[in-house]
C-alpha positions as CSV (number, residue, x, y, z in Angstrom):
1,X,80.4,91.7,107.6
2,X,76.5,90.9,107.8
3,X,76.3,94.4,105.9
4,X,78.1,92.8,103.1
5,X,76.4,90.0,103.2
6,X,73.1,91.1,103.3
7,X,74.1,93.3,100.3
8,X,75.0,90.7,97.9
9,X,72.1,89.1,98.7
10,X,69.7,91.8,97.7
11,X,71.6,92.1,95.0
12,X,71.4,88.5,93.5
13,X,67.4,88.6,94.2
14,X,66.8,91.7,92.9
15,X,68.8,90.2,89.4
16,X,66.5,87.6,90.1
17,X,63.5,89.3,90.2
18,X,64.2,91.0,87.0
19,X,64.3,88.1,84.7
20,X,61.7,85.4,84.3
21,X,62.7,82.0,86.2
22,X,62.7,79.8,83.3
23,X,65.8,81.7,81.7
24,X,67.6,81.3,84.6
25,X,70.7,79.0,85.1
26,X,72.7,78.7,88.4
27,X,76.0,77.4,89.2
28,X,79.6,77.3,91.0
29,X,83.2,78.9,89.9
30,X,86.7,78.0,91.1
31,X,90.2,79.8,89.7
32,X,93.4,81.1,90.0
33,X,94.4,84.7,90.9
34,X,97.4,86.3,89.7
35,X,97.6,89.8,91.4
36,X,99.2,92.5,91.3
37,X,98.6,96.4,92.3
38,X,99.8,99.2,90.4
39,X,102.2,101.8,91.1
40,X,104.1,99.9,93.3
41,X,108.1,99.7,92.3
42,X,109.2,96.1,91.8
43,X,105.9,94.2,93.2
44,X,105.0,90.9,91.5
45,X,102.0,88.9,90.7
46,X,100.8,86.9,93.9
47,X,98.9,83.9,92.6
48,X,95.7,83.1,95.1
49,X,92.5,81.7,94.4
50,X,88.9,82.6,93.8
51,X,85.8,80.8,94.2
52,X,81.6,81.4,94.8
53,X,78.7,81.3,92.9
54,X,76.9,82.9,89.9
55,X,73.4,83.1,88.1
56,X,73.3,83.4,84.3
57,X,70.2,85.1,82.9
58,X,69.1,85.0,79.5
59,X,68.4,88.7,77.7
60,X,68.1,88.2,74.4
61,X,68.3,84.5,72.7
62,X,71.4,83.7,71.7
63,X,73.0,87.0,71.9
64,X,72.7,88.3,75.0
65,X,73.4,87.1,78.9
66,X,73.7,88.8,82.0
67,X,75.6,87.2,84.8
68,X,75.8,88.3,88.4
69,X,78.2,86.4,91.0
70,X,79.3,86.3,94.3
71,X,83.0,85.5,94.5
72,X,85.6,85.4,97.4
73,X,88.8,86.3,96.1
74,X,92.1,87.0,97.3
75,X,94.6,89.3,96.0
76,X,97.6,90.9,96.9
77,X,101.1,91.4,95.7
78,X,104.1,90.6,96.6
79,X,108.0,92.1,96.8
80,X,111.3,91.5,97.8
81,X,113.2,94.0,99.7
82,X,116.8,93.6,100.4
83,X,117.0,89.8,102.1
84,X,113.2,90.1,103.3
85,X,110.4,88.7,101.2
86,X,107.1,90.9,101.4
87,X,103.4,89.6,100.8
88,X,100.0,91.8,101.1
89,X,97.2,89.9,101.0
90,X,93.7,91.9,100.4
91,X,90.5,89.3,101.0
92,X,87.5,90.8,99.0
93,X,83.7,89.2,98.6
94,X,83.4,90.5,94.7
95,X,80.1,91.0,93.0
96,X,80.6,91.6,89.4
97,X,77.9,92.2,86.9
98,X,78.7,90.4,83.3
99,X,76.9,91.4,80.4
100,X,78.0,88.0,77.9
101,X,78.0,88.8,74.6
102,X,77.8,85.0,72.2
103,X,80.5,85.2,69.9
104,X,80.2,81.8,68.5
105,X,78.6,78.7,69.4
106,X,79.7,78.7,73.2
107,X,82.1,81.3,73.2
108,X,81.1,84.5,75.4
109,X,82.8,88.1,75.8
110,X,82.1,89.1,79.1
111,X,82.2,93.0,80.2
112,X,81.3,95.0,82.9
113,X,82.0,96.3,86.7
114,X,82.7,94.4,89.6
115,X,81.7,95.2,93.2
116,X,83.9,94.6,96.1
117,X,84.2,94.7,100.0
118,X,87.3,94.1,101.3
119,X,86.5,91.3,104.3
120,X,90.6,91.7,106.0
121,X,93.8,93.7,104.2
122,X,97.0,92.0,105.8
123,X,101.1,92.3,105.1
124,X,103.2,89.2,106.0
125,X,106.9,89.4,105.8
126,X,109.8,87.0,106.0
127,X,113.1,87.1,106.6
128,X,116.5,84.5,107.8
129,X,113.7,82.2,108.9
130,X,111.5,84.3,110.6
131,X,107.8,85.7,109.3
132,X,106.1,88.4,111.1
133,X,102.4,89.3,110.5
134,X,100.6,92.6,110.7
135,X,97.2,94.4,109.7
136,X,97.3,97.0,106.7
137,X,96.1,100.1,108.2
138,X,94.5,102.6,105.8
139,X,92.9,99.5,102.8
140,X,89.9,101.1,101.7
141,X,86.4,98.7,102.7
142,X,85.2,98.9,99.2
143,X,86.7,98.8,95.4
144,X,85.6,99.3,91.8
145,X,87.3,97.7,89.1
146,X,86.4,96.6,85.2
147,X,86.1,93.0,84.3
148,X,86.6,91.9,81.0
149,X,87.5,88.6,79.5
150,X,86.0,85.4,78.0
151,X,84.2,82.1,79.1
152,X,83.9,78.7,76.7
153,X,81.0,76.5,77.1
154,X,82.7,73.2,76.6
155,X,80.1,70.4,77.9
156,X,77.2,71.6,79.3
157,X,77.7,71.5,83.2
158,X,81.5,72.5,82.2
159,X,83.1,76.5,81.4
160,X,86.1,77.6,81.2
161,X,86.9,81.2,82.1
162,X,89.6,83.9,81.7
163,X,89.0,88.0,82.8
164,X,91.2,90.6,83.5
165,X,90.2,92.8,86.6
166,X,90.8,96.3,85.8
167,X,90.8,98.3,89.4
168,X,89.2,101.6,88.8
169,X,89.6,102.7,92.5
170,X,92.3,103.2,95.0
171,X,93.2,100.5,97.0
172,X,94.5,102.8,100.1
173,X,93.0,105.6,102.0
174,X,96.0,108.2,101.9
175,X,96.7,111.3,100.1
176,X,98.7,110.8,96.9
177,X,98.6,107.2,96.8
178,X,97.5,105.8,93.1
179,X,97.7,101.9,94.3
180,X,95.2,99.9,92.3
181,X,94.1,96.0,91.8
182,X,94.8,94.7,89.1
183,X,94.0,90.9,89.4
184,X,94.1,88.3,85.7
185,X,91.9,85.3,87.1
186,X,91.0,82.0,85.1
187,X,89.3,78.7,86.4
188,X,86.3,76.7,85.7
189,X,82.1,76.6,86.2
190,X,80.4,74.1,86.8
191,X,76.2,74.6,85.8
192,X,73.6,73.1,87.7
């Protein structure tokens, strides 16, 4: 865990270091996750939450941004099987890397990869009342996957955000297994 930590914090002061200070804009995110993973008969979107931090650096003037960020998110899935209803639940600190492209006056397209480290992987099931917990054995510690999507400007200290999460790697450390993320998120920023 302090491995993970310590790497997201290089990373965020190298982007840092990069870019000269006065071009620099900080702030906090909050959403909703609706997960899913692929390849998995009959799972369902699991909504969740997300929620951290981001900087927004200024490449070129009004064209150009790039926007690192630090996000806790939780995905998962979830299934019904017979009478018993199954959840997985995969808790990741994300670090995506947005290059945000200005459409129009305070619209953005935002592209690129996202980072993750998978912080606990857990499967809870219930059934006639009962619920029984248990670790997922065999969740890989670290994941790839595509962001793209938009953010508006709408005040601004206010944005409002929507990105689809492409996972490009697999979820599960066994042979034959294809099991992705694949995670739509949307929430709000708040600028400092």
């Amino acid at each position: 865990m302090k491995k993970i930590l310590l790497a997201a914090v290089a990373f965020v002061a190298c982007s840092v270091a990069t870019v000269s200070a006065q071009s620099v804009e900080w702030g906090i995110k909050a959403g909703l996750n609706l997960s899913n993973v692929t390849h998995v008969d009959d799972a369902k979107m699991k909504p969740s939450v997300n929620a951290g931090v981001f900087a927004n650096f200024m490449v070129i003037d009004d064209i150009l941004n790039i926007q690192p960020e630090v996000l806790y998110s939780r995905q998962g899935w979830k299934l019904k099987e017979g009478d018993v209803d199954v959840y997985g639940r995969l808790n990741y600190l994300n670090i995506p890397v947005l290059a945000k492209l200005n459409l129009i006056d305070n619209l953005t397209l935002d592209l690129g990869p996202q980072f993750g480290f998978l912080l606990d992987a857990k499967t809870k099931a219930k059934a006639d009342g009962e619920t029984v917990k248990a670790d997922i054995e065999g969740a890989k510690n670290f994941d790839v996957s595509f962001a793209m999507g938009a953010s508006y400007r709408i005040i601004p200290a206010l944005d409002v955000y929507a990105r689809y999460n492409l996972g490009l790697t697999k979820v599960f450390d066994t042979d034959g297994d294809k099991i992705k993320n694949s995670v739509i998120q949307i929430g709000v920023g708040f600028w400092m």
